[in-house]
N, C-alpha and C positions, 0 to 999 in steps of 0.2 A: 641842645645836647652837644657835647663835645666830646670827639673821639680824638685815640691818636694813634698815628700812621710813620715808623720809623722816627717815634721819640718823639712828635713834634704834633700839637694839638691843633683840630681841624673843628669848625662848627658845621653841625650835622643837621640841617633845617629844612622842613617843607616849605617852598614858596611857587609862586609861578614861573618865577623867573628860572627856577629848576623845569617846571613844568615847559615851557618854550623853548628853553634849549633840546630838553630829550627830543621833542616832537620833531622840530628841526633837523638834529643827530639823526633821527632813526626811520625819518618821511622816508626815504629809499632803503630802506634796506627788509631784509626780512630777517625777524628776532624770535627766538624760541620766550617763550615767558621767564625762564629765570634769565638769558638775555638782556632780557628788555628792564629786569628790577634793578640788573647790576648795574644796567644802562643808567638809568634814573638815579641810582643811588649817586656816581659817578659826576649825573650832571647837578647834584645836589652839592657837593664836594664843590666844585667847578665853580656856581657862583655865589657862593656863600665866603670863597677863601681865597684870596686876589694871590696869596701865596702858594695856590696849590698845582705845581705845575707837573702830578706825575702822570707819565703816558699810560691811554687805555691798555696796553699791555701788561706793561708795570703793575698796575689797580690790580686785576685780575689776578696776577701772579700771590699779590699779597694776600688777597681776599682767599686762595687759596692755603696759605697760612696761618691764616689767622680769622675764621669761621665764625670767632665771637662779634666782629665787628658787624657781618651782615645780621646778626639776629639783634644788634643794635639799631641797625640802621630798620630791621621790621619792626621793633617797637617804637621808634619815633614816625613810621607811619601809620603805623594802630593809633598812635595817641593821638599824631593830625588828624587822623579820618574820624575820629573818635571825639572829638571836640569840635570838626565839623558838623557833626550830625548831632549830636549836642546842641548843640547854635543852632541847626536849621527846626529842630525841636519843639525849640524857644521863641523861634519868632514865627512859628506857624499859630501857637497859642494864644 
């Protein structure tokens, strides 16, 4: 999926390498749960786009703008989670 964040399109992907970074980020801190999705969304951003250098403040502020982008960023992880279990499904069978 690709979003775009002040004119300029970003790829918006589930991987682990999202998933290690958050864990990493967010091992010390204490995160409320929406938080912790902004968190993940952000570190999803982070290593999918070698050009995406805006600060966790920054993010925030936008996301606060522009509301359609987190409910993009829920549907590209209904569709991972969703093709996850899918898969595990199919080779339980």
């Amino acid at each position: 999926m690709t979003i775009q964040i002040n004119d300029k399109d970003y790829i918006l992907d589930y991987s682990f390498r999202a998933q290690f970074l958050f864990e990493r980020v967010s091992k010390d801190k204490e995160c409320t749960a929406s938080e912790s999705s902004c968190l993940f969304f952000y570190c999803c951003l982070l290593t999918k786009n070698k050009g995406f250098n805006m600060e966790w403040a920054d993010f925030i502020d936008y996301l606060d703008s522009h509301h359609e982008l987190y409910a993009k960023f829920n549907d590209m992880m209904s569709e991972a989670l969703d093709f996850d279990k899918k898969k595990a499904e199919t080779t339980d069978s």
